[in-house]
ZAMIFI-953113 format. One line per 4 residues: number of its first residue (from 1); for each residue x, y, z of C-alpha. Coordinates in steps of 0.5 Angstrom, whole numbers, plus 2048, in hexadecimal, padded with zeros to 3 digits. Example, Ala and Ser with C-alpha at 12.3 -4.5 7.8 and 13.67 -1.06 7.14 Angstrom:
REM ZAMIFI-953113
1) 819:7F7:810 ~ 81B:7FE:80E
This chain:
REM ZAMIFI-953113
1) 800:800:800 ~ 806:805:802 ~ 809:802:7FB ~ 802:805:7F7
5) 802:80B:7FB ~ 809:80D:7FA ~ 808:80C:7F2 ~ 803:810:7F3
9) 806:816:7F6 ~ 80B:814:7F0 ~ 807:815:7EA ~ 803:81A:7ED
13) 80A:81F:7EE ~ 80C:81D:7E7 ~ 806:820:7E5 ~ 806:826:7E9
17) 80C:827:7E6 ~ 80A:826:7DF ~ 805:82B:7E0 ~ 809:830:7E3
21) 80F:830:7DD ~ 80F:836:7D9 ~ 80E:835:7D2 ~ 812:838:7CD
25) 80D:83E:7CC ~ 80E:840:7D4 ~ 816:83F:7D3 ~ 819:846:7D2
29) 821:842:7D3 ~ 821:83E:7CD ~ 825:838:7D1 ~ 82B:834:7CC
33) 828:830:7C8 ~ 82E:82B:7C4 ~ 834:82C:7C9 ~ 836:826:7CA
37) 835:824:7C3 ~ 838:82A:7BF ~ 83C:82D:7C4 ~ 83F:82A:7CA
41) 83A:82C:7D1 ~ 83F:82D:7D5 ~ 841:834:7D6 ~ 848:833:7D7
45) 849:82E:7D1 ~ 846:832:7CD ~ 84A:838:7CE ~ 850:834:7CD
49) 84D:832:7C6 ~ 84B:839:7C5 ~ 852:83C:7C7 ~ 855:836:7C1
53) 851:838:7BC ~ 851:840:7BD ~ 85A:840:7BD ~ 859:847:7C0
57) 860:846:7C2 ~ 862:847:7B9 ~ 861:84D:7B6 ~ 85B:850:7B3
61) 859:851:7AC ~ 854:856:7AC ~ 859:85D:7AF ~ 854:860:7B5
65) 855:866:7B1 ~ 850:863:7AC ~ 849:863:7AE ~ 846:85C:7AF
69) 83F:85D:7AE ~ 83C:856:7AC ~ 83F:84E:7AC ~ 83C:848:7A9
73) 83D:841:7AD ~ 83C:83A:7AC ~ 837:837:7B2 ~ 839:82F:7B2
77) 83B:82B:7B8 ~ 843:82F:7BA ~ 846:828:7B8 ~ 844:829:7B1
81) 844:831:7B1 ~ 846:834:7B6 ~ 84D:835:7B3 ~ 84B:839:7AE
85) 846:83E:7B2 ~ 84B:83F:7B7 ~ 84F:843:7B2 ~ 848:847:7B0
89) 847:849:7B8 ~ 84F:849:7BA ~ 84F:850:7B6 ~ 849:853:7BB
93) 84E:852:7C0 ~ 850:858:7C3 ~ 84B:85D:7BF ~ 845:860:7C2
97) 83E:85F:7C1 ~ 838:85F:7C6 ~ 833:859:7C2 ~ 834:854:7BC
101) 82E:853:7B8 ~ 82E:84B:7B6 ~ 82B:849:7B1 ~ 82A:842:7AF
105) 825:83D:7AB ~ 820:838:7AE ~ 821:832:7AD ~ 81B:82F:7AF
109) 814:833:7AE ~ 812:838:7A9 ~ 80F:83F:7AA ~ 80F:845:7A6
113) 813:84A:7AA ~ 818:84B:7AF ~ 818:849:7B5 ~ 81C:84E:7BA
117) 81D:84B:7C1 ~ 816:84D:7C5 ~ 819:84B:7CB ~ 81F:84E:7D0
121) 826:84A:7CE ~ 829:843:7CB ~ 82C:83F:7D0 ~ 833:83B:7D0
125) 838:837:7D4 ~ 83B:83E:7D4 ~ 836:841:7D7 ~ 82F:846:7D4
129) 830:84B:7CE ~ 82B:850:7CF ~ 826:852:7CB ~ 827:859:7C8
133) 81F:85A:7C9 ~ 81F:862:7C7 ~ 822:85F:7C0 ~ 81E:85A:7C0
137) 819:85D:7C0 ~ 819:862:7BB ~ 81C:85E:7B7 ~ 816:859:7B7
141) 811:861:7B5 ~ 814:862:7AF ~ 80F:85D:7AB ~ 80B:857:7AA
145) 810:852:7A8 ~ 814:853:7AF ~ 810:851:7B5 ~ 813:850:7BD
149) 812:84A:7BE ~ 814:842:7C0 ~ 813:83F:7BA ~ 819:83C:7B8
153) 81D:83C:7BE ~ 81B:836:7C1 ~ 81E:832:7C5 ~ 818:82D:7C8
157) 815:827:7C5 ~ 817:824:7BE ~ 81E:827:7BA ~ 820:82E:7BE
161) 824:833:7BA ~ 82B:833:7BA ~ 82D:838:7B5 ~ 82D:83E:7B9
165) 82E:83C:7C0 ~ 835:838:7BE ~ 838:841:7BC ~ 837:843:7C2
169) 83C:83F:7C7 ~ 841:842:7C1 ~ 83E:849:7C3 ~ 83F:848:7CB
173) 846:846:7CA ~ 848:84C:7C6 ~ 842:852:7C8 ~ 841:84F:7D0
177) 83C:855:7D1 ~ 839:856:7CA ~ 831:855:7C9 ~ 82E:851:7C3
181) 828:852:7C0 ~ 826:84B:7BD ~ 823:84A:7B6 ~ 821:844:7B3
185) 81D:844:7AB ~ 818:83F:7AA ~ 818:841:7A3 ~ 81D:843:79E
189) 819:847:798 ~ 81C:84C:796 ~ 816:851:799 ~ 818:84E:7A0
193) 820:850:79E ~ 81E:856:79C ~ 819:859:7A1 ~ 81E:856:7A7
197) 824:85A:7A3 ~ 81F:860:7A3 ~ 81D:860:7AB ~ 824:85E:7AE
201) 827:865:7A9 ~ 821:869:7AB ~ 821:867:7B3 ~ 829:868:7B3
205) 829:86E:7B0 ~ 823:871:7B5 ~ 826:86E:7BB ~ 82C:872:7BA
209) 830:86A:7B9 ~ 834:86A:7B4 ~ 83A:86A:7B7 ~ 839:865:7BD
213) 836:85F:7BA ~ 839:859:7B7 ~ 835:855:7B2 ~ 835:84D:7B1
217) 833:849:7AC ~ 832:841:7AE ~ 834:83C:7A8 ~ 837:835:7A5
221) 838:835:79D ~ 838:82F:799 ~ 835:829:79D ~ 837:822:79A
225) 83B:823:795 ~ 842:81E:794 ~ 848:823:796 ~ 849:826:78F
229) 842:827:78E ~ 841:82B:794 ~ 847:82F:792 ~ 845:830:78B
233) 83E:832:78D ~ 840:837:792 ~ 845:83A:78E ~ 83F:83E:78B
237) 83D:840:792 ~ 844:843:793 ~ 844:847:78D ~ 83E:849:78F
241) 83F:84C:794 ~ 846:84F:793 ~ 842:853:78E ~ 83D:855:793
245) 838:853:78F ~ 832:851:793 ~ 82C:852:78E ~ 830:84C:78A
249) 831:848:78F ~ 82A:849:791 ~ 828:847:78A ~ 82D:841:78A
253) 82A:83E:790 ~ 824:83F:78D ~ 826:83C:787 ~ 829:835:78B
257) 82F:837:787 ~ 833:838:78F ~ 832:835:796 ~ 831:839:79C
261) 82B:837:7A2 ~ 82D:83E:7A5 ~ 82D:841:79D ~ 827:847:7A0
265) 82B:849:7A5 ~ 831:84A:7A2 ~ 82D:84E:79D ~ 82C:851:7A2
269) 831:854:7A5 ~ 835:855:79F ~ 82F:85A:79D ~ 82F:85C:7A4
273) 836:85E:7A4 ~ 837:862:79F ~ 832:866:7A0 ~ 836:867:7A6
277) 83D:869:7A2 ~ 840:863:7A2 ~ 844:862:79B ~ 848:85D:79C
281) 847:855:79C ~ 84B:851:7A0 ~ 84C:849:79F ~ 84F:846:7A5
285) 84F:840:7A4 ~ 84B:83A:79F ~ 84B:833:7A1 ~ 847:82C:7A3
289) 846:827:7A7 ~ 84B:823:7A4 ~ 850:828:7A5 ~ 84F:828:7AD
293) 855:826:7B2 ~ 850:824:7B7 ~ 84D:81D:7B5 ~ 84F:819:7AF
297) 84C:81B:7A9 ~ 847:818:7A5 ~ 848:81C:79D ~ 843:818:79A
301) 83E:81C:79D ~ 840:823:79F ~ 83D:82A:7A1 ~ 840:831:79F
305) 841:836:7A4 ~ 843:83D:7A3 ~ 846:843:7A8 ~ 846:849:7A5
309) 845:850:7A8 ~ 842:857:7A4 ~ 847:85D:7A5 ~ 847:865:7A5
313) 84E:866:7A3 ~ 84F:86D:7A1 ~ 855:86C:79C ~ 852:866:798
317) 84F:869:792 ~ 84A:863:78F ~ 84A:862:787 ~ 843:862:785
321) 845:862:77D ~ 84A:860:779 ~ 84F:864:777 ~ 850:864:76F
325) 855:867:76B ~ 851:86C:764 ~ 854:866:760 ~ 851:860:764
329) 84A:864:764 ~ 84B:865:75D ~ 84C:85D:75C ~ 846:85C:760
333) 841:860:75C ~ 844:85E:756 ~ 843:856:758 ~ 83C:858:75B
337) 83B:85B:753 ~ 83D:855:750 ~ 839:851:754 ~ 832:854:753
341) 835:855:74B ~ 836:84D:749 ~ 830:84B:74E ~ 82C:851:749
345) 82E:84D:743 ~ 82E:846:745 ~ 836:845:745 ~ 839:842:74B
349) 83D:845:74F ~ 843:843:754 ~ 847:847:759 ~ 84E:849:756
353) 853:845:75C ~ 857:84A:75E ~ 852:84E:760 ~ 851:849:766
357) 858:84A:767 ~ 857:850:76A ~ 857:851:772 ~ 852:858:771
361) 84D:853:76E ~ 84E:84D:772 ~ 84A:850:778 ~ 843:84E:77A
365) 83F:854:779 ~ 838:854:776 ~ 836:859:771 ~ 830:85D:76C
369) 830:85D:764 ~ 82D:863:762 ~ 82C:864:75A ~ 828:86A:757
373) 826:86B:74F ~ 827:872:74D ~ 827:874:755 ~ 821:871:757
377) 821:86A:75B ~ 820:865:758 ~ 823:85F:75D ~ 826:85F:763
381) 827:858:768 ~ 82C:856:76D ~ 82C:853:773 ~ 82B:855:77B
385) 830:852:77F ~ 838:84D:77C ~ 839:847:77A ~ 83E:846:775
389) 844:84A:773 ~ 842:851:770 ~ 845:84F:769 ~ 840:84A:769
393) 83B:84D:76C ~ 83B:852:766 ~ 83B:84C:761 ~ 834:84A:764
397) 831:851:766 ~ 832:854:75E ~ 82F:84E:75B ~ 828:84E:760
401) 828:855:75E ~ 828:854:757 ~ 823:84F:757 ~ 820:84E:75D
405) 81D:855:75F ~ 815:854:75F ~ 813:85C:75E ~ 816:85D:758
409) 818:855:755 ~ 81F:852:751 ~ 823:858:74E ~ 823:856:746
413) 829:857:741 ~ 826:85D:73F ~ 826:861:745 ~ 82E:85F:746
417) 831:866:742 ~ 82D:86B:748 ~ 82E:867:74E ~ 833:86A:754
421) 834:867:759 ~ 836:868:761 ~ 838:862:766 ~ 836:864:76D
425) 83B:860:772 ~ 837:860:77A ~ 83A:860:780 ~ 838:85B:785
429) 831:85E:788 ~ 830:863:78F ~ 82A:862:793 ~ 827:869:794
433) 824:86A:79B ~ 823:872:799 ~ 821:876:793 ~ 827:87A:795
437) 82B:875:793 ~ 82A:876:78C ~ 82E:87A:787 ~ 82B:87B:781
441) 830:87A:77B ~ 835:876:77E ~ 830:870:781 ~ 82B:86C:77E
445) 825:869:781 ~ 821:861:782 ~ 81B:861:785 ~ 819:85A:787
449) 811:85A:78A ~ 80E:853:78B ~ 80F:84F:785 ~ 811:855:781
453) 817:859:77E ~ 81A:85E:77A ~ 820:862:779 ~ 822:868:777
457) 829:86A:775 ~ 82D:871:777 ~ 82D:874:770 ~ 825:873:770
461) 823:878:775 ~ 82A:87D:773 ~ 827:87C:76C ~ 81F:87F:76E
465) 823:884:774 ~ 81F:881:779 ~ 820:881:780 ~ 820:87C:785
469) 818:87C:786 ~ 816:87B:77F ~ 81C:877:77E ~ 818:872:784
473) 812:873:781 ~ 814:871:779 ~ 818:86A:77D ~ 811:868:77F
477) 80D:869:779 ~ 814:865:776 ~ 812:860:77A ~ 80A:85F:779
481) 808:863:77F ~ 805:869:782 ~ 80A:86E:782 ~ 809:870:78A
485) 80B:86A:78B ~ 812:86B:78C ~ 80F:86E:793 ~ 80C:866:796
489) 810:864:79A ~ 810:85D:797 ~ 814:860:791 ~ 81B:85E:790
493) 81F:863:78D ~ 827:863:78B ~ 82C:868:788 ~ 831:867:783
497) 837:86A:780 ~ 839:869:779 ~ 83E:86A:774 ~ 83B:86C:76E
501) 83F:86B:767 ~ 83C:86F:761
């Protein structure tokens, strides 16, 4: 009888138990979720380990001269990666800030937004990153696609999120008292890229904090691929970032044609940190799990990892466009002239070789064929973003112009004696945050809104003397829509320098 009594009292304060657990909705500290199994949990063991992967005993790459404004870093268990993203967060050490916006994917569940962290701070074996709730919560004011919630940050049943909280053992370490303010993208569209960009611009520059925060992008590349394949794939990625390019990448990703979880965020951030000032990308490190010295690796399945770092430097100067001698622009327009007169007349045309011989024109740009009849348009095509080298880029653009514009058809024979002809060489595209930004005469403009687009080239508003509103207004009306919506919110639009050869 004692027996069944006691079993009772047992069964009873299990329940009492049960019922008094905080939920994850009642949890305003997020507890550690995968220490243990992505990072050691025990806090001596894993500052060892940091300390190992951080080397803060070796020189830095980034001078603290330069201004580090945002980082990317990979999010898989320390063994595999954390090699590499100790060589992103080695170069916070020592510089200050007062919060780190962390951005990171959901692995797990979907949702159409950003989910900013609702609650008060993430907890590691190194202790509690509070939460810095005024950012936070002005953050998540600036529209629809970005909401305080805990959506995405789970820890309780089922599979938790690992891809921000595995950043912030690195934060402590290297900025002991720096505030975080945590967010995961249920969704990478690029409207939510876009509004997230937007809203953590304009919350920075209405707080005043652009100079105190540091921004984070969570993210693996290449997954599964054999160690060759991954480094092959992620190439590209590199390059891309290299160029700062990060409508490309954006437009890669979407594409399939590279592989990153974390791809939003780091579209993000390279956005975000742009318009901040930074100028100057830095590759840190690129390797995969099959380059860890911390396990034996398996290279017939591995994954990509990057550290990389977006810099204000005041004495580097970007090159947008190519730097061409008269001679080599006069090469280009006469093969962009042969191509559109042998296509016109039916005769196959192939580049000369020593024209692909040239370094000027064997970098990657993208580029507008323009031709005009007695100085009226009569075709002009291009394409938005590069993939190939700007030789051959022309090669393909000046036939798709001779035959494939649809507001004025195929150029005949007979045309060929009136035609002239202008190449338009564009620089990678800007992000515009404010109408400000734009220059008439030296930047063209792309519109994107929903499913469509349109472009307009610098020479356009210069040739019709507009200013910045007409010129907005007639990209619209370009792009088959009403021309006030360049003042939507959800209206995407970029600038552009060019090269233009007559």
């Amino acid at each position: 009888m004692i027996v069944i009594i006691l079993f009772f009292l047992f069964l009873l304060g299990e329940i009492m138990n049960a019922q008094d657990a905080p939920s994850e909705k009642d949890i305003s500290y997020r507890p550690a979720t995968v220490a243990g199994s992505f990072y050691p949990a025990n806090s001596d063991t894993l500052k060892k380990d940091l300390a190992e992967y951080l080397e803060l005993d070796k020189p830095r790459i980034i001078p603290l001269e330069e201004k580090i404004i945002g980082i990317i870093s990979p999010h898989a268990g320390y063994v595999y990666s954390g090699f590499v993203a100790g060589k992103a967060y080695r170069e916070l050490y020592g510089r200050n800030y007062k919060t780190a916006i962390i951005i990171a994917p959901s692995h797990h569940i979907y949702f159409p937004y950003a989910s900013v962290f609702s609650g008060d701070a993430y907890v590691t074996p190194l202790g509690n990153s509070l939460v810095d709730k005024e950012l936070a919560t002005k953050l998540s004011q600036q529209n629809s696609y970005v909401k305080l919630s805990k959506d995405g940050h789970s820890w309780g049943k089922g599979a938790p999120e690992h891809s921000l909280e595995v950043q912030i053992p690195f934060l402590q370490f290297v900025l002991p008292e720096i505030k975080i303010v945590p967010i995961v993208m249920g969704s990478q569209d690029p409207q939510i890229i876009h509004s997230l960009s937007v809203a953590i611009y304009r919350t920075l520059k209405e707080l005043n904090r652009t100079d105190d925060v540091i921004l984070v992008a969570s993210s693996d590349l290449s997954h599964y691929h054999s160690y060759e394949t991954a480094y092959e794939i992620d190439s590209k990625f590199v390059s891309t970032f290299e160029r700062y390019d990060y409508y490309k990448l954006t437009a890669l990703l979407n594409n399939r044609d590279i592989e990153a979880c974390g791809g939003g965020p780091i579209s993000v951030v390279m956005t975000v940190t742009e318009a901040l000032g930074a100028n100057k990308p830095v590759k840190l490190l690129y390797a995969t799990s099959g380059d860890t010295p911390y396990i034996t690796p398996i290279k017939e399945r591995v994954v990509g990892y990057f550290a990389g770092a977006l810099v204000y430097d005041s004495k580097y100067q970007p090159k947008l466009l190519p730097e061409l001698s008269n001679a080599e622009k006069g090469e280009l327009l006469n093969v962009v002239k042969n191509i559109v007169e042998a296509t016109a007349s039916g005769v196959k045309y192939s580049l000369p070789e020593e024209l692909l011989n040239i370094p000027s024109f064997l970098q990657e740009f993208t580029a507008f064929v323009t031709i005009k009849k007695n100085d009226e348009l009569r075709a002009c095509m291009g394409h938005i973003f590069p993939t190939k080298p700007l030789i051959l880029e022309l090669n393909e653009v000046a036939k798709t112009s001779s035959t494939s514009d649809w507001r004025f058809g195929p150029i005949r024979k007979d045309e060929l004696p009136y035609l002239s002809y202008e190449i338009t060489i564009l620089s990678r595209f800007k992000k515009v945050f404010s109408y400000e930004q734009i220059q008439v005469g030296k930047h063209g403009l792309y519109l994107r809104y929903k499913n469509n687009s349109g472009l307009l080239l610098p020479q356009v508003a210069t040739e019709r003397n507009w200013d910045v509103n007409t010129f907005l207004q007639n990209l619209c009306l370009k792009a088959g829509v009403a021309k006030t919506t360049f003042l939507d919110p959800d209206a995407e639009i970029y600038s552009f320098e060019a090269l233009i050869i007559p």
